[in-house]
C-alpha positions, -999 to +999 in steps of 0.1 A: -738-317-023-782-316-039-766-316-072-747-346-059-770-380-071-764-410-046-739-438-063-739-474-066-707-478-084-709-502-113-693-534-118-671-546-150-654-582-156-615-579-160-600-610-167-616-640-140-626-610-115-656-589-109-641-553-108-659-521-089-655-487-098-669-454-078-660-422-070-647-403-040-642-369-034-603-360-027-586-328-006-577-297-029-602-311-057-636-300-069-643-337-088-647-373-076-617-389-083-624-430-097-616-456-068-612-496-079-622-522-058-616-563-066-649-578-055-638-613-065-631-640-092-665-644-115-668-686-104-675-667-067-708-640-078-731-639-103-730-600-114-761-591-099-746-607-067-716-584-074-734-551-078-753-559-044-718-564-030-702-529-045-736-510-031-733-521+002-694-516+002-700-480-011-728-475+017-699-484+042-670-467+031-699-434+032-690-414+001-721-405-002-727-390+031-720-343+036-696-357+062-673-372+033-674-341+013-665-319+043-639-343+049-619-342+016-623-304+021-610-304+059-568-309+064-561-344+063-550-366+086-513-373+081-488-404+092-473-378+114-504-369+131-513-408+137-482-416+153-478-388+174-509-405+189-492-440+184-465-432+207-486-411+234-515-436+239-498-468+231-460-470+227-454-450+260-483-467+283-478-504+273-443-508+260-413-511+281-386-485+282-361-499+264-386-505+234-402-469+237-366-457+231-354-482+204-390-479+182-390-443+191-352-435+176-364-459+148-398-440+141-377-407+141-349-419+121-363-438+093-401-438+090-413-398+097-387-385+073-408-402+045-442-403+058-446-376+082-468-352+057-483-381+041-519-385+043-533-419+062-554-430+030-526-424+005-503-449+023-512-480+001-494-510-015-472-490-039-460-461-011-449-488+010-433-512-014-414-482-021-405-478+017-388-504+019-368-504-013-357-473+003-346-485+036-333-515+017-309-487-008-298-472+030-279-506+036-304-516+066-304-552+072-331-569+062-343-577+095-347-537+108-364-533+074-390-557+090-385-542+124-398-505+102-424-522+085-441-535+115-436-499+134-454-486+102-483-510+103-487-507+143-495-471+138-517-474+110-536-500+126-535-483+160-553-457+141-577-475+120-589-489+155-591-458+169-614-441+142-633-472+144-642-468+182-649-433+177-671-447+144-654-424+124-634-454+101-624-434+069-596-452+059-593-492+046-576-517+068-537-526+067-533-545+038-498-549+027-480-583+034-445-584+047-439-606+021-451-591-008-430-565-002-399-579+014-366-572-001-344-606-010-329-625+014-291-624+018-268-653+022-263-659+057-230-654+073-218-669+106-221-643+137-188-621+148-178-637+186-148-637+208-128-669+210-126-688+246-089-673+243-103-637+236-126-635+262-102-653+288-079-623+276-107-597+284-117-613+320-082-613+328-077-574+322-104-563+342-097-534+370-119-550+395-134-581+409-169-568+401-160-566+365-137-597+362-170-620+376-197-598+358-170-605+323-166-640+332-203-649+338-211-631+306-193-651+287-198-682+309-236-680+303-245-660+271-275-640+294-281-604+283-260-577+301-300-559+317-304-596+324-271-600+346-278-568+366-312-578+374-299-610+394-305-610+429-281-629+449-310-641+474-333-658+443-314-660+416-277-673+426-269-711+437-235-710+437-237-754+451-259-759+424-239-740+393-272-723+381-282-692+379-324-683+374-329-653+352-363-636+361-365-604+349-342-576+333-332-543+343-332-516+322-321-475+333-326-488+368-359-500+365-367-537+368-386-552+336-395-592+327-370-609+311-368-610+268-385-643+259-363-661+231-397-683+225-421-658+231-437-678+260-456-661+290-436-675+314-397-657+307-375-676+333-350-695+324-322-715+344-289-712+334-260-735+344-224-722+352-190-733+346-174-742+384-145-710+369-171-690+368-184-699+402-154-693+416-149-655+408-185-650+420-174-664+450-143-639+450-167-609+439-195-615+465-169-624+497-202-641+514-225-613+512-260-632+507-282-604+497-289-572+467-283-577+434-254-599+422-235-567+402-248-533+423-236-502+430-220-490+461-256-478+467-270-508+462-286-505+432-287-523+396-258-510+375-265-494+342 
């Protein structure tokens, strides 16, 4: 490091844009390897405006500091090591469970198999357009590509802020916009559903009353099956009134807030009833006025 010199980079014109160029010292190699940085279009700087910009961008990204060098000559951090933290001190504490599972199987199934061993500061631009032209080849949909892509930006970024409250920022800020790199939309084809006559067909083959009025206010009302088995016959039921209030979910037994179609705070929404409907909750609840709506013979949410 005292043969080292302290750098300013240097600045060069390509095109309308003031171009920066410095070096950075890389794992497994004995050289500075040449970085680029756009500083912006020459109408914005004058150079000497430019050159104060680079020096005080390579003062904050600290490649001149022993701390870089014994960095790039220390294992790296890895996507795999960032979003083992991800899921620990963010996914787990503040998600709900149904999420933790579902970005969980999709972090495991589709994002670590690429990325895992992939160092935090290699994944730029190029790595991820290539991502998703992957998951894209796999036959995903185009809307769990963008469900991956944002699972791969949280943990980058839950990262980046991490290293930045520890003051220890050695990577660059997400960059990459969904739709730079989003594949090509598809032509949009009506939704599979049962016909009325299909789903009369399935009420009227259910075993028991619980099922035939749990079948029929499904396809009565639309609402989400954790939604349905979170109703409370007390709050939530008005039989007189042909509504129902959906308040919160239930998922694995345990009561969340209901999903939020809008993405407002407040998730309840009142749902009105067919009086055919009404009438096999009437049969199913045989004037019990209390629990939840569908329960077990314990009395609690089914699954």
């Amino acid at each position: 490091m005292s043969r080292r010199s302290g750098q300013c980079g240097y600045v060069c014109i390509r095109g309308k844009k003031y171009v920066g160029r410095y070096r950075v010292d890389v794992l497994g190699q004995n050289k500075r390897v040449r970085r680029t940085v756009i500083i912006g279009n020459t109408n914005q700087f004058t150079k000497s405006q430019a050159e104060r910009w680079l020096m005080k961008f390579v003062e904050q990204q600290g490649v001149n500091e022993e701390q870089h060098l014994a960095r790039s000559q220390s294992a790296p951090l890895t996507f795999g090591m960032a979003a083992h933290g991800w899921r620990e001190n963010h996914l787990i504490v503040n998600k709900k469970r149904s999420s933790q599972r579902t970005m969980t199987c999709e972090l495991n199934k589709h994002i670590l198999p690429h990325l895992k061993d992939t160092p935090l500061h290699e994944i730029t631009y190029p790595i991820v357009r290539g991502l998703v032209q992957t998951w894209n080849r796999e036959g995903l949909s185009r809307k769990s590509v963008r469900n991956l892509f944002g699972i791969t930006r949280a943990v980058y970024n839950f990262q980046v802020d991490e290293m930045a409250q520890s003051g220890k920022l050695t990577v660059s800020p997400w960059l990459v916009k969904w739709k730079k790199v989003a594949p090509p939309k598809t032509v949009q084809h009506e939704l599979p559903c049962f016909t009325i006559v299909q789903m009369a067909a399935i009420v009227n083959m259910a075993k028991t009353q619980l099922n035939r009025a749990l079948f029929a206010l499904a396809a009565g009302t639309g609402t989400r099956a954790g939604e349905l088995f979170a109703l409370r016959v007390e709050t939530d039921v008005d039989l007189d009134q042909l509504i129902i209030t959906v308040r919160r979910s239930v998922f694995e037994g345990q009561e969340n807030t209901a999903k939020s179609d809008t993405g407002d705070e407040d998730r309840t929404r009142m749902v009105p009833m067919d009086s055919s409907v009404v009438e096999e909750l009437r049969k199913h609840l045989n004037g019990r006025k209390r629990g939840y709506l569908f329960q077990t013979r314990n009395g609690t949410p089914l699954r």
